[in-house]
C-alpha positions as CSV (number, residue, x, y, z in Angstrom):
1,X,10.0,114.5,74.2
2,X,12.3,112.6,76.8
3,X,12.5,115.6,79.0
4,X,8.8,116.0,79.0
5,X,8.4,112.3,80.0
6,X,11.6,113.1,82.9
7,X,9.4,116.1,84.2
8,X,6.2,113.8,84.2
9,X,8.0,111.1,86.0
10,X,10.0,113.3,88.5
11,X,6.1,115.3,89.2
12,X,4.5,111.6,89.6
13,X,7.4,110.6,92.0
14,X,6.4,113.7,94.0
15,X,2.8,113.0,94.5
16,X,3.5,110.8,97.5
17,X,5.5,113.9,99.3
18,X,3.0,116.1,98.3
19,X,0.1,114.0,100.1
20,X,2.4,114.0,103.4
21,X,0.9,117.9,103.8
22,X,-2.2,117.1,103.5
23,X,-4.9,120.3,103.3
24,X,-4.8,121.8,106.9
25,X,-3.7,125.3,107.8
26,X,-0.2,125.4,108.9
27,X,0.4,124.9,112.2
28,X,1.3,129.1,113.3
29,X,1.9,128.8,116.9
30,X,4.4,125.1,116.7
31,X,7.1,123.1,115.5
32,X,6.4,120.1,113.5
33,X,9.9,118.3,113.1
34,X,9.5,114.3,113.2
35,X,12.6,114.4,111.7
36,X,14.8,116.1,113.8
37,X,17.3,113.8,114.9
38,X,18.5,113.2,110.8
39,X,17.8,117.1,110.7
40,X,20.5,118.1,112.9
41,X,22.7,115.4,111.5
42,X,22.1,116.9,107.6
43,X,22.4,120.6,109.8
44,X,25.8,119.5,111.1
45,X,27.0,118.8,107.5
46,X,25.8,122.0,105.8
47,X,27.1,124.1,109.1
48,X,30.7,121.9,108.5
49,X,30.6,123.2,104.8
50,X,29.5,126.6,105.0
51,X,32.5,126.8,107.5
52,X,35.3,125.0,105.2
53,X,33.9,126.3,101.7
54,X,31.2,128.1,100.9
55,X,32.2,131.4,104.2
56,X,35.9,131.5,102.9
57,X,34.4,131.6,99.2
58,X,32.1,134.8,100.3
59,X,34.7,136.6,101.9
60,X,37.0,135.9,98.9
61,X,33.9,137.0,96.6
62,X,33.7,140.0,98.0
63,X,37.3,141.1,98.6
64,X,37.9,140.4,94.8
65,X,34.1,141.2,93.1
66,X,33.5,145.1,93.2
67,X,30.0,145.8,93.9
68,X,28.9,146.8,91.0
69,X,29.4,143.7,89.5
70,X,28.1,141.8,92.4
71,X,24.8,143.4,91.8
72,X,25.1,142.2,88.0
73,X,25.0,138.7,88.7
74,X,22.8,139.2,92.1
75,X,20.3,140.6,89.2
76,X,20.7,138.2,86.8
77,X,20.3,135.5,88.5
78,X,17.2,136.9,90.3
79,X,15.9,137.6,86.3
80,X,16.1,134.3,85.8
81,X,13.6,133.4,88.2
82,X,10.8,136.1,86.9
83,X,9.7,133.7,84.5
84,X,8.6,130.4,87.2
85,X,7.6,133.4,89.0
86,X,4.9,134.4,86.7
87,X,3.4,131.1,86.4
88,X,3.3,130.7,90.1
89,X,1.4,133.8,90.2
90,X,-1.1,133.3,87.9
91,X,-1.8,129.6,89.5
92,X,-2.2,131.5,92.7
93,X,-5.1,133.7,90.7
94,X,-3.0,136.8,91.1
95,X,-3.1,137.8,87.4
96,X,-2.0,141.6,87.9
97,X,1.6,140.1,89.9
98,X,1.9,137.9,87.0
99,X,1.6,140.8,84.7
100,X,3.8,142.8,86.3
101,X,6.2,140.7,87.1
102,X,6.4,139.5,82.9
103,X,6.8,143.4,82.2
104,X,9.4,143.6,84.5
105,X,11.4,140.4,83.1
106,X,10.9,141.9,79.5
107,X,12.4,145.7,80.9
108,X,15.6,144.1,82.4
109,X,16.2,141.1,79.9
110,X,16.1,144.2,77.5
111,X,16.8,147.4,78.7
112,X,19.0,145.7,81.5
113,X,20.8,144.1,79.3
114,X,19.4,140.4,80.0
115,X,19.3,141.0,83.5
116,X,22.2,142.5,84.4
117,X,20.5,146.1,85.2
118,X,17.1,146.5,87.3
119,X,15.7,149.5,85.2
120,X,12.0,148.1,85.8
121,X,12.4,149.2,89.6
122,X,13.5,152.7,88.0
123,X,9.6,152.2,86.5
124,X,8.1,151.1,89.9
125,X,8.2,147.3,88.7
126,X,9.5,146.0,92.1
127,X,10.1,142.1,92.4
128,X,7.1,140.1,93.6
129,X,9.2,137.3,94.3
130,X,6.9,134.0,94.9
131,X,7.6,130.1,94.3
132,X,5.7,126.7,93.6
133,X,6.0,126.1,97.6
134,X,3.4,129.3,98.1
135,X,1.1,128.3,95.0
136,X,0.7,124.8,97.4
137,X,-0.2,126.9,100.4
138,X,-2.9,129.1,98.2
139,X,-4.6,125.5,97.2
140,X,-4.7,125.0,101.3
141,X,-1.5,122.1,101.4
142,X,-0.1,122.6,105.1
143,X,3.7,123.1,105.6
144,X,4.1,119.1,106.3
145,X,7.7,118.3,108.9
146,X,10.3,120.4,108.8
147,X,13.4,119.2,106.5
148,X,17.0,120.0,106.9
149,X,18.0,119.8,103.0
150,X,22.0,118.8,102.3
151,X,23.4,121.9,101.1
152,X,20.3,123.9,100.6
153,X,19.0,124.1,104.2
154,X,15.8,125.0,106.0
155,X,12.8,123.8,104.0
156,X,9.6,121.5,104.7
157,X,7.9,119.0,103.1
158,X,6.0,121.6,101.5
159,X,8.5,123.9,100.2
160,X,10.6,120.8,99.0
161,X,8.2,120.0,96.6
162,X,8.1,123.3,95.7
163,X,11.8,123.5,95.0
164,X,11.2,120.7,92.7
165,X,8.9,121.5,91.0
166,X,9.9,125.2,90.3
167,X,12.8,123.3,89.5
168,X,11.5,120.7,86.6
169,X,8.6,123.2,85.4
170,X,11.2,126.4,84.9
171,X,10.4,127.6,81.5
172,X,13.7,128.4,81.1
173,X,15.2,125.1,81.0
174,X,12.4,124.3,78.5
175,X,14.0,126.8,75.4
176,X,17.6,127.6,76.3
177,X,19.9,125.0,74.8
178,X,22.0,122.7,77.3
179,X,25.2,124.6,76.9
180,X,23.7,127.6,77.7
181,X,21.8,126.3,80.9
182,X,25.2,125.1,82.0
183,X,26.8,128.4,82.1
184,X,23.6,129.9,84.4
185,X,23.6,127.4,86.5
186,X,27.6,128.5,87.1
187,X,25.9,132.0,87.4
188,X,23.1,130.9,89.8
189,X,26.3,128.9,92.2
190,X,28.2,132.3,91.9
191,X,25.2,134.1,93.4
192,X,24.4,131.8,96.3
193,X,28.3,133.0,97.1
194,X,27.1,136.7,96.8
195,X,24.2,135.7,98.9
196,X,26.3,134.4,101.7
197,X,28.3,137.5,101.9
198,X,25.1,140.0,101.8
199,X,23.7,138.2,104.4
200,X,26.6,137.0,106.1
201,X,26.1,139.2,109.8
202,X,23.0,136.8,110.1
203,X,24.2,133.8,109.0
204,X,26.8,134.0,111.2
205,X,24.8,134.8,114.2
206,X,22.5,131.4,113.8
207,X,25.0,129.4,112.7
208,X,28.2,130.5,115.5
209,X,26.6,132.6,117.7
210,X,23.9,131.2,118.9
211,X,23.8,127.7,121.6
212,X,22.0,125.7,119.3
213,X,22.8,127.1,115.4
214,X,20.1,124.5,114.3
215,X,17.1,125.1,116.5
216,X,17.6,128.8,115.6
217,X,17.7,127.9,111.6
218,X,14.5,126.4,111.8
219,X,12.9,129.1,113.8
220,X,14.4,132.0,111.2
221,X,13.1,129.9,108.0
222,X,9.5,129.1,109.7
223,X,9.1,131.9,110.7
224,X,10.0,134.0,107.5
225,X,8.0,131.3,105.8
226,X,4.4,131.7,107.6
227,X,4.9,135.3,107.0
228,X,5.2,134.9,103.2
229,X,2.4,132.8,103.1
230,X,0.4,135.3,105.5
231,X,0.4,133.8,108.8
232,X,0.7,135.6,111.9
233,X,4.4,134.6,112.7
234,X,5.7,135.1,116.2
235,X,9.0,137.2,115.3
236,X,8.2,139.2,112.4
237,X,10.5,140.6,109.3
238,X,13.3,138.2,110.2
239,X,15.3,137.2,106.7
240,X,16.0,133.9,106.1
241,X,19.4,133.6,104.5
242,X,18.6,130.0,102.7
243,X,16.0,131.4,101.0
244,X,18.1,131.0,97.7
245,X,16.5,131.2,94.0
246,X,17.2,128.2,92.3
């Protein structure tokens, strides 16, 4: 009963964020970033602890972790999202997604041994990967600014609610018992270090390769993000390394 009321309140506290979007189309061909001046401050811490902590942890990760139990966790934790996944899906009115994507959490939380095989790709299950932040841009909410989130990254005002949301509504956290949660949330911090490494050639590029590491952040993540939602983006199938599952 007290986490219901938490959810409502944190959802309610929200509603002013959410409003910020407003119901135009995205802006395809610009930058909206009000912001940017505490953006690049925010930028400069995240770029200060990727360097001191969370790059040396990668390349420790992946000198120690063979690959074969990288790929464990990298699929467990990305099992653990299927579920939010399937609501999101069916909110967006794409019923046969949701379907498939709930067969292929029930395959690999079964035959995969809770998640750590992918045996529904073996059936031609592929991940459909979607989030609250798209469900908003299906109901016609724009992107909002551009946001530099402390440790998480690239976002907008947009995708932050979705974060949250996905967040507070994860069915998950609704029927495993708080011990449990504890110990994948351990799981989902290990994978954002596997996630570093996979896409560490890239993340290093933006971040110390490039004149101005945040200015080309924000064009990676907008640009990966208009092409999710189907807009026309101007550089197309560029990754976005943020783009963590929480």
């Amino acid at each position: 009963m007290f986490r219901a009321i938490h959810q409502i309140g944190i959802l309610l506290l929200l509603l002013p964020l959410l409003s910020a979007c407003g119901t135009d189309t995205a802006p395809a061909d610009r930058i909206f970033d009000p912001f940017e001046k505490t953006n690049r401050q925010i930028h400069a811490l995240n770029k200060a602890i990727d360097g001191i902590a969370l790059a040396p942890a990668s390349t420790a990760y992946g000198a120690v972790v063979p690959e074969e139990i990288h790929d464990a966790i990298d699929n467990s934790a990305n099992n653990l999202a299927l579920p939010g996944q399937v609501i999101n899906h069916t909110l967006q009115g794409e019923l046969e997604n949701a379907i498939l994507t709930a067969l292929r959490f029930t395959l690999n939380s079964t035959l995969g041994f809770a998640g750590l095989f992918d045996p529904a790709s073996d059936f031609g299950l592929f991940a459909l990967p979607t989030d609250f932040g798209e469900t908003l841009a299906v109901y016609g909410f724009a992107e909002g600014p551009y946001l530099e989130l402390p440790l998480l990254g690239g976002s907008t005002v947009r995708g932050t609610v979705g974060i949250v949301v996905d967040f507070v509504l994860d069915p998950l956290g609704v029927y495993i018992p708080t011990p449990t949660r504890e110990y994948l949330f351990l799981l989902k911090g290990v994978d954002i270090i596997g996630d570093r490494l996979t896409y560490s050639d890239l993340v290093d590029v933006l971040l110390y390769e490039s004149s101005d590491s945040y200015a080309s952040q924000r064009i990676a993540y907008l640009q990966n993000l208009r092409y999710n939602v189907e807009i026309e983006p101007e550089i197309e199938d560029l990754e976005d390394p943020f783009a963590f599952d929480y």
